[in-house]
C-alpha positions as CSV (number, residue, x, y, z in Angstrom):
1,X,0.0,0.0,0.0
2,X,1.5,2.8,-1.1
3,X,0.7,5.3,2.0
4,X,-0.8,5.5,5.1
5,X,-4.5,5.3,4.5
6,X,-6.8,8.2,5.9
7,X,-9.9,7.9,3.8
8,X,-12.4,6.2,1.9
9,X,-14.8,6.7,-1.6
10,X,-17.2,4.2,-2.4
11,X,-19.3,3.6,-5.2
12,X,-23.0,3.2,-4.6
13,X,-25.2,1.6,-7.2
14,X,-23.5,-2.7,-7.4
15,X,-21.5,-1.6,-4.8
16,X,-23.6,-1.3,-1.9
17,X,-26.6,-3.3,-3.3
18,X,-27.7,-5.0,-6.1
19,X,-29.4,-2.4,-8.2
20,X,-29.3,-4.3,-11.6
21,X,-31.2,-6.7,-9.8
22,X,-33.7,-4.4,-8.3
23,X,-34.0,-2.7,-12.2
24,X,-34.6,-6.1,-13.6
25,X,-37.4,-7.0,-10.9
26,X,-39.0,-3.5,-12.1
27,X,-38.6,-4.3,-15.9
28,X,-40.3,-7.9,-14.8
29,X,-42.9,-6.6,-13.0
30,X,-43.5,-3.7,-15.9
31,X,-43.8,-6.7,-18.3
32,X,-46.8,-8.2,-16.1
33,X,-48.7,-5.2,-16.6
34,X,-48.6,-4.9,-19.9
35,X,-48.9,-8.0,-20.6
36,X,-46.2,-8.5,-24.1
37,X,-42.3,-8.2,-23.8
38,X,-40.1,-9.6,-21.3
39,X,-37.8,-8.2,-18.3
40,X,-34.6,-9.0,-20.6
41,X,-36.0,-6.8,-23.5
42,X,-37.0,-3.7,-21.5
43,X,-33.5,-4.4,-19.4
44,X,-31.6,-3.9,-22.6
45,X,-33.0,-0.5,-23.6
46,X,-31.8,0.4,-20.2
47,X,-27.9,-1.2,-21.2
48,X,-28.2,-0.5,-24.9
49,X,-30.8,2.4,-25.6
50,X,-30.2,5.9,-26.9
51,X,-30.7,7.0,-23.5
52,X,-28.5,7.0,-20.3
53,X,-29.3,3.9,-17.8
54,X,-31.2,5.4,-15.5
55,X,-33.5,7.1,-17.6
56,X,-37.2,6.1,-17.2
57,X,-38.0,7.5,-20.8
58,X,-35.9,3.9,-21.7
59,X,-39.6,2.6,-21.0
60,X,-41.5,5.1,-23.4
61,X,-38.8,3.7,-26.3
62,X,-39.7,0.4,-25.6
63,X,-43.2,0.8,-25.4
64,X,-43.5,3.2,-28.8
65,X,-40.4,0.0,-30.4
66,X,-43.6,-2.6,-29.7
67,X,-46.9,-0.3,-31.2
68,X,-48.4,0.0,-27.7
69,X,-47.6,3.7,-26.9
70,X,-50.3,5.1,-24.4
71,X,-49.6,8.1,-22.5
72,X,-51.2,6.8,-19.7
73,X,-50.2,3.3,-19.8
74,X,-46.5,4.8,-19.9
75,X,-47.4,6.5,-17.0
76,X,-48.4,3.8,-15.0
77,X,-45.1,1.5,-16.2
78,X,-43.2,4.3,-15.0
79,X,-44.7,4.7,-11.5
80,X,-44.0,1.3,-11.3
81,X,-41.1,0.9,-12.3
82,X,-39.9,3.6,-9.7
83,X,-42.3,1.7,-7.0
84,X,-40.7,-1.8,-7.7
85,X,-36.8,-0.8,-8.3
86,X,-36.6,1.2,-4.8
87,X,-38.9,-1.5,-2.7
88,X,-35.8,-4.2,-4.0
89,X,-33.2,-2.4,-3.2
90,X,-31.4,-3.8,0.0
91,X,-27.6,-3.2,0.9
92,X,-25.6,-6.3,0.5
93,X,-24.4,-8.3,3.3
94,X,-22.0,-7.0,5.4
95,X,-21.9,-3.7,4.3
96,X,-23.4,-1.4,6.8
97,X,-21.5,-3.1,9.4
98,X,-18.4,-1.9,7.3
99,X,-19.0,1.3,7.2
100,X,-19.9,1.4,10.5
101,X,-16.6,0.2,11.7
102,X,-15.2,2.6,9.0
103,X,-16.0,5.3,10.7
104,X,-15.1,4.0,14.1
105,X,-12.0,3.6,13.0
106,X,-11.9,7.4,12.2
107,X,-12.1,7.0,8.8
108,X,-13.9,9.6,6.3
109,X,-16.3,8.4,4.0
110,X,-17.2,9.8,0.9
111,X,-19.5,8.5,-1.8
112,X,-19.0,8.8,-5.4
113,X,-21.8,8.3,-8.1
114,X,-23.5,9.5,-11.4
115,X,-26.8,9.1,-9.8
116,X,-28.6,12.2,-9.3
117,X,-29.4,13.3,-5.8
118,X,-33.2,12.7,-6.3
119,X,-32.6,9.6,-7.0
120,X,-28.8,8.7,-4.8
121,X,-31.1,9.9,-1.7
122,X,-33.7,7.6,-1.8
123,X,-31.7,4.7,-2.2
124,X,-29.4,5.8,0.5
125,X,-32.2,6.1,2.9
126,X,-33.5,2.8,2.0
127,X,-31.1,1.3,3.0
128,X,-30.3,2.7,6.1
129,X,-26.7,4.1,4.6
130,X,-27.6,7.8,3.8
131,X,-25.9,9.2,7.5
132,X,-22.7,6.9,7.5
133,X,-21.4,9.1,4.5
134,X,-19.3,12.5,5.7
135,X,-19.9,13.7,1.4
136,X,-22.0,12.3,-1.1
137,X,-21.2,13.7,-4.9
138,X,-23.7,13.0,-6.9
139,X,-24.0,14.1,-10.2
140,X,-25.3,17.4,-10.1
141,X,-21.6,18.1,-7.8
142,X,-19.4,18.4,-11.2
143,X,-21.6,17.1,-14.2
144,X,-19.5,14.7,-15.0
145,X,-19.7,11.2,-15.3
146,X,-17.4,8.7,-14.4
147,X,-14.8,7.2,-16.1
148,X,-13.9,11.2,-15.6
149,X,-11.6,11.8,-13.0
150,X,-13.5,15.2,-11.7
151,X,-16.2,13.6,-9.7
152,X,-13.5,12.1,-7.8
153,X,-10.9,15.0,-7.2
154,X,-14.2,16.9,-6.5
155,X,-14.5,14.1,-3.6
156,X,-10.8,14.7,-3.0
157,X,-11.4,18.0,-2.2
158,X,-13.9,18.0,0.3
159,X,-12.1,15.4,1.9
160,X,-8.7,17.3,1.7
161,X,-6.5,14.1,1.7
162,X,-4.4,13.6,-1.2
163,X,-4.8,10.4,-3.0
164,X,-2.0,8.3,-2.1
165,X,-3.9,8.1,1.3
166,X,-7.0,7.4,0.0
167,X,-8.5,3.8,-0.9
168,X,-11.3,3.8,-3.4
169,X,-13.7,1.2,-4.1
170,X,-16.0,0.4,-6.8
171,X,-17.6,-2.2,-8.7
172,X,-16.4,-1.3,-12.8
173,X,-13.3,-1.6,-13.7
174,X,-13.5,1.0,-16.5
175,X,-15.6,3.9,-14.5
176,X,-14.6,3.3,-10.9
177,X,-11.1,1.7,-10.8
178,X,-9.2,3.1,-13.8
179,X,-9.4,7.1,-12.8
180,X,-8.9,6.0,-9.2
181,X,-6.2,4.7,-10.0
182,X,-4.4,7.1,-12.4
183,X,-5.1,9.4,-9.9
184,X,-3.1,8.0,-7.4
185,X,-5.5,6.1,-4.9
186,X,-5.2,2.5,-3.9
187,X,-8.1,0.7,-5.9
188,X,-10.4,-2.0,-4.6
189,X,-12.0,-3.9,-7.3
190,X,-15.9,-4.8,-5.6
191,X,-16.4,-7.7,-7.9
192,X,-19.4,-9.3,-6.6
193,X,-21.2,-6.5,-7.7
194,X,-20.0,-6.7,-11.4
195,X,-22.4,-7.7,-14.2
196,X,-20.8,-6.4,-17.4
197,X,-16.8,-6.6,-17.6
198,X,-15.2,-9.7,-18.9
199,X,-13.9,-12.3,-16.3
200,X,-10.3,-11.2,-16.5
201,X,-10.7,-7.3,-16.4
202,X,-9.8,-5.5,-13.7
203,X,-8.8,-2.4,-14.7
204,X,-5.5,-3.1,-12.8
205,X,-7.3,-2.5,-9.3
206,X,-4.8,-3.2,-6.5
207,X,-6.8,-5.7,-5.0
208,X,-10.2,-7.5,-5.5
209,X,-12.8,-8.2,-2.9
210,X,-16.0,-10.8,-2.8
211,X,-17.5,-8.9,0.1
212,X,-16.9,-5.3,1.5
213,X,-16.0,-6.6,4.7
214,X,-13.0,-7.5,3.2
215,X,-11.5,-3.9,2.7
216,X,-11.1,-4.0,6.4
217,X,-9.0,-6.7,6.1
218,X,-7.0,-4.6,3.5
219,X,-6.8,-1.9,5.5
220,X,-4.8,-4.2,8.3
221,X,-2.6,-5.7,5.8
222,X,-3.7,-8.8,6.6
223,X,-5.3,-11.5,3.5
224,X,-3.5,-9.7,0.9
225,X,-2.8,-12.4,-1.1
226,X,-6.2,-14.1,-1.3
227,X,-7.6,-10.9,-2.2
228,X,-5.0,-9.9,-4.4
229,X,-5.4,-10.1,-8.4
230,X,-5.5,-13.6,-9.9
231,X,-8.8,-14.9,-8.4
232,X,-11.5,-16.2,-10.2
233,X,-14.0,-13.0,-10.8
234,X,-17.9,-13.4,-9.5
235,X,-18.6,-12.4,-12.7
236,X,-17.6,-15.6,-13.8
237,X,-19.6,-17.8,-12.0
238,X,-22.8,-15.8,-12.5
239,X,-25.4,-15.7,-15.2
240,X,-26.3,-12.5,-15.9
């Protein structure tokens, strides 16, 4: 580790709780009511569509794509879909106890994401995490997104602890652990929160962890090498 470390940025959405899961319940359950399509097909124009992956309006495209636009019946989809996707949402094991012993430790904790506030909030709150953070940047902080590295030095900032000191931990390799890293920080790759990158990509995080319990491991030097790069990624052993 390549300084002493004094703080810590997380990323939220995969790497607190599952919220491709809690999007695909919400695309399942938007199916039911309609009654045509599937979860996987509404899920893609959330992955693939013209617009951004939160965007509710992916559910407009997909009903207009199928001949079934109705103002109201869009209306309804989307009320659900909100509804559904926050009601599913639940951290992941372990992970409020880790923040809690974060920040008995006497670290700062600051949370990184491209989720607007209306929507980071929410989340936050349902799952009980929204007071263990000392700064939350969401999107509207710098109006960037991620892979840039000014949501992060914006982070920096209102921490005011230079990287080398800082350990930062997301769940994509691309957006979360390659800035991080180029910046300076010591990257933790959360890979049981990965859906999308292949097996083997890592974006050359420092370490990789199953659970985020296991950052307070890294943070005592202890169970370095299990953690270390080489294992086999959760990505691998998941369908997606």
């Amino acid at each position: 580790m390549r300084g002493r470390i004094r703080a810590v940025i997380l990323d939220m959405d995969n790497t607190l709780f599952d919220l491709v899961e809690a999007k695909y319940a919400a695309c399942r359950a938007i199916a039911r009511e309609t009654g045509f399509g599937t979860a996987d097909q509404l899920f893609s124009y959330f992955l693939h569509g013209k617009r951004s992956f939160e965007d509710p309006l992916n559910i407009r495209d997909f009903l207009e794509d199928h001949g079934v636009f109705d103002a109201n019946l869009t209306s309804r989809c989307a009320c659900i879909y909100h509804e559904v996707k926050l009601a599913r949402i639940q951290p992941y094991p372990e992970v409020r106890k880790t923040l809690l012993a974060l920040r008995e430790r006497g670290f700062p904790l600051a949370l990184v994401t491209d989720a607007h506030r209306p929507d980071a909030v929410p989340r936050l709150e349902k799952t009980d995490l929204l007071g263990l953070f000392d700064h939350i940047v969401t999107h509207e902080a710098t109006w960037q997104k991620k892979p840039s590295p000014v949501p992060f030095q914006y982070a920096l900032n209102l921490l005011g602890i230079p990287p080398g000191e800082v350990i930062a931990v997301g769940d994509s390799p691309r957006r979360d652990i390659a800035p991080c890293r180029q910046m300076g920080m010591v990257t933790v790759y959360a890979r049981y929160g990965d859906r999308f990158s292949r097996g083997d990509d890592m974006g050359g995080a420092d370490y990789a962890i199953d659970s985020l319990g296991q950052v307070l491991a890294i943070l005592d030097g202890g169970a370095v090498e299990e953690m270390s790069m080489g294992y086999q990624c959760a990505a691998d052993s998941h369908s997606h």
